[in-house]
N, C-alpha and C positions, 0 to 999 in steps of 0.2 A: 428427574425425568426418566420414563423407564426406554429401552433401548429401542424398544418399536416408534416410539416419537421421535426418537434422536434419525432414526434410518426415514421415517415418512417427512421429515421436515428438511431433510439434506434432496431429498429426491423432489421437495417442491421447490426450491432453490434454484437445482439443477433445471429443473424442466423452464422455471421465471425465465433465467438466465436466455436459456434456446427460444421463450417464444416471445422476449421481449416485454416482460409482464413481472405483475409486484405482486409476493404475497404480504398477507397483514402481518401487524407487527409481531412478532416469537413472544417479546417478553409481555405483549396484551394475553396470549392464546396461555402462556406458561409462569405464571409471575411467580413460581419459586426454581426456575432456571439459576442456574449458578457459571461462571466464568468458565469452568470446567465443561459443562453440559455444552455451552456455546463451542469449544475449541472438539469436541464430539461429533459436533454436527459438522461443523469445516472438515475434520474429517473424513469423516464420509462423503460431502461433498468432493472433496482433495479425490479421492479413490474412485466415485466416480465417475472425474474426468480424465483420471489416466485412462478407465477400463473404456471411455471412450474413444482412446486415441492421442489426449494432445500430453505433450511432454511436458515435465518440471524443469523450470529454466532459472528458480532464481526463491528468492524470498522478498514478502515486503511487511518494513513496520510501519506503524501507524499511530498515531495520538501520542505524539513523543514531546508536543508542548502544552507547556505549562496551563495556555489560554484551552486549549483543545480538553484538555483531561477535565480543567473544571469545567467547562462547557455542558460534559457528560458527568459529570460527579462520578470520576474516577482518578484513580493516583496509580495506573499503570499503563505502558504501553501495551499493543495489540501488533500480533503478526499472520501475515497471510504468505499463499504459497503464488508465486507467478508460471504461467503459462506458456508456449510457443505462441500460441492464436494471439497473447495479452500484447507483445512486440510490433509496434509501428515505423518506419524510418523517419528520420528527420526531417522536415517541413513536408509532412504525408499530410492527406487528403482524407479524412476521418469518414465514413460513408454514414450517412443518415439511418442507415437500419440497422446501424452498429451496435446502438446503447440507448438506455430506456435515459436518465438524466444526468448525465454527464456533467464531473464537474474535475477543475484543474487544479494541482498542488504541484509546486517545484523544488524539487530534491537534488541529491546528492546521490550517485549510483556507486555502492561495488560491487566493482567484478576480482572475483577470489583466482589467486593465485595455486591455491593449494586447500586441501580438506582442514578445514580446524574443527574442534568441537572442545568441553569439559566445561566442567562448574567452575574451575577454578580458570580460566582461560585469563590471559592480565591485556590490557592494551596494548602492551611490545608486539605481543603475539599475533595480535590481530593485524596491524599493520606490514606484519613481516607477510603473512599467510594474504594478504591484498594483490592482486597486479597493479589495478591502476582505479583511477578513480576519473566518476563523468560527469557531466551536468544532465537532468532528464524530470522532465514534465511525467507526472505520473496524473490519467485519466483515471476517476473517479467511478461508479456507476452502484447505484442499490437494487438488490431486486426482493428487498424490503420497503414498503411503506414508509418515508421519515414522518408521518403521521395519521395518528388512527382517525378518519374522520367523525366519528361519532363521539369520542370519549375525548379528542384533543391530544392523547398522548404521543410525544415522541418520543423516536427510536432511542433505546438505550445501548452499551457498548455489549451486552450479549446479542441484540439484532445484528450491528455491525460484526463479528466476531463470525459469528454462524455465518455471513455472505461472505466468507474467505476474505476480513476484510475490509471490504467495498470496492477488490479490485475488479480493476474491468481492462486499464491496458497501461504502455509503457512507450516512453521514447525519450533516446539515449542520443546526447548529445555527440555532435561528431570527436570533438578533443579528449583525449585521454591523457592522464596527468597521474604522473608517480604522487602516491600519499605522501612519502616522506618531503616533498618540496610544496606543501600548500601547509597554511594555517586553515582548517576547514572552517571554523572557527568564525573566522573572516572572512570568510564567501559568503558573498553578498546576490542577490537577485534583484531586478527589476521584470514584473512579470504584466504585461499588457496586453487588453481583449480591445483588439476593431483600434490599434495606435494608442489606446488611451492606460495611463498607469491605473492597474484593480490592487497591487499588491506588490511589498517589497517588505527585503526580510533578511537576515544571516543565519549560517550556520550552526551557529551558537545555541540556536531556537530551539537546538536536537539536543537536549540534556545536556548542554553546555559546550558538547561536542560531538561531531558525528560519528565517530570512530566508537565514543560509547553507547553511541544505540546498536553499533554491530553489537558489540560487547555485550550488552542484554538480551540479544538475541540469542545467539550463541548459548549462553546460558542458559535460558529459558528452552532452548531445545536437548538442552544435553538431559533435561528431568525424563525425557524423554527419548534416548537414547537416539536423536536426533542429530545434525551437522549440517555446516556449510561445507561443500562440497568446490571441487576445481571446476573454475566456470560458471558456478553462481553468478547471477548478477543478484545484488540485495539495494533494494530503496530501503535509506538511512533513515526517513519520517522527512515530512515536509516541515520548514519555517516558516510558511505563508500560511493564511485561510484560505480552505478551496476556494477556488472561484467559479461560480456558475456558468456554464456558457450552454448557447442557442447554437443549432444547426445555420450555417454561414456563418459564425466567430471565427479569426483569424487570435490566434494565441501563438505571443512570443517570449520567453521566458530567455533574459539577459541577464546574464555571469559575468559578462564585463571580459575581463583576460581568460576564465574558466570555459567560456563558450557560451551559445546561444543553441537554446531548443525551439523548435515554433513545429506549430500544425494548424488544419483549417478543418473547422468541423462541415 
């Protein structure tokens, strides 16, 4: 792709984003896009939104299960950057002009104690470089197409990838919990829209453990002299399939002893 598309397709994103609206699919307009080209446009999308104002708060991964990757006929995780704006409080009130289709996955949050970064980065390390750890519903939103209506195809993981993603917002359970005293492993979720169970799922979901989807993050950013920073918050990848919700869904996402998250769109 040459760099004039990369910058015209970050800037129709951006504008999606502000006016509530979808462009068509990237990898319909561009089908020799490469993973690379995708993480180009995020990008610039990324730089964008600082030079408009809102601050880096955090990182999130994405497609970190097994079901999810083949889904998309892929065998890697994806990551995006989070926002000040993307922060919601716990049982908040989601405004209807918020998001084009929002949909719900339930994670595992950290918040970094300390700057870590390198290729070689080992698990100790990542949990010593942790403060604590949360429970946190992460809201979905595309401001891609998940499908072309003329040709049938959908989105593939460069679509996603270029929408920073598919973030759109966050919220972070009230309990905070030292890493070293959970098996994350074994964190369990019970997640339900309007009382009814849509989805339940463990830890485990996340490459076996949540602690190593930091760990590839980490990594994946150091090729690019990149870092988790003090005060990051980072979503580990969800263990559930999103769940779709409707404007007036009530969504409660139960951890059991790790805490409850809920919101109302």
């Amino acid at each position: 792709m040459k760099e004039a598309d990369i910058k015209k397709i970050a800037e129709k994103l951006f504008d999606a984003e502000r006016n509530l609206t979808q462009i068509g699919l990237i990898s319909s307009d561009f089908p020799e896009i490469t993973l690379e080209n995708a993480y180009a446009i995020q990008e610039q999308l990324i730089e964008k939104k600082l030079s408009s104002g809102l601050i880096k708060k955090g990182w999130k991964i994405g497609l970190t299960s097994k079901a999810m990757q083949r889904a998309l006929n892929i065998e890697t995780p994806d990551s995006g950057v989070l926002f000040d704006n993307m922060f919601f409080g716990n049982g908040s009130i989601i405004p209807k002009n918020r998001f084009i289709q929002p949909r719900i996955e339930a994670e595992i949050a950290f918040v970094m104690r300390k700057k870590i970064s390198g290729k070689e980065v080992t698990r100790t390390e990542v949990i010593e470089a942790t403060d604590y750890v949360c429970p946190a519903i992460e809201i979905l939103d595309t401001r891609v197409k998940r499908c072309d209506p003329i040709t049938g195809q959908t989105r593939k993981i460069f679509d996603t990838v270029a929408d920073n993603a598919a973030n759109a917002g966050i919220i972070l359970g009230d309990q905070s919990h030292n890493v070293q005293d959970w098996d994350l492993r074994q964190v369990g979720c019970i997640l339900k829209k309007n009382n009814e169970v849509e989805e339940t799922g463990l830890g485990a979901g996340i490459m076996d453990d949540p602690v190593i989807g930091i760990l590839w993050l980490i990594r994946r950013l150091a090729i690019y002299n990149k870092y988790l920073d003090r005060g990051d918050v980072v979503l580990s990848g969800s263990f559930i399939r999103p769940v779709e919700t409707n404007f007036g869904d009530t969504i409660v996402a139960d951890f059991k002893d790790f805490g409850i998250v809920s919101c109302t769109f």
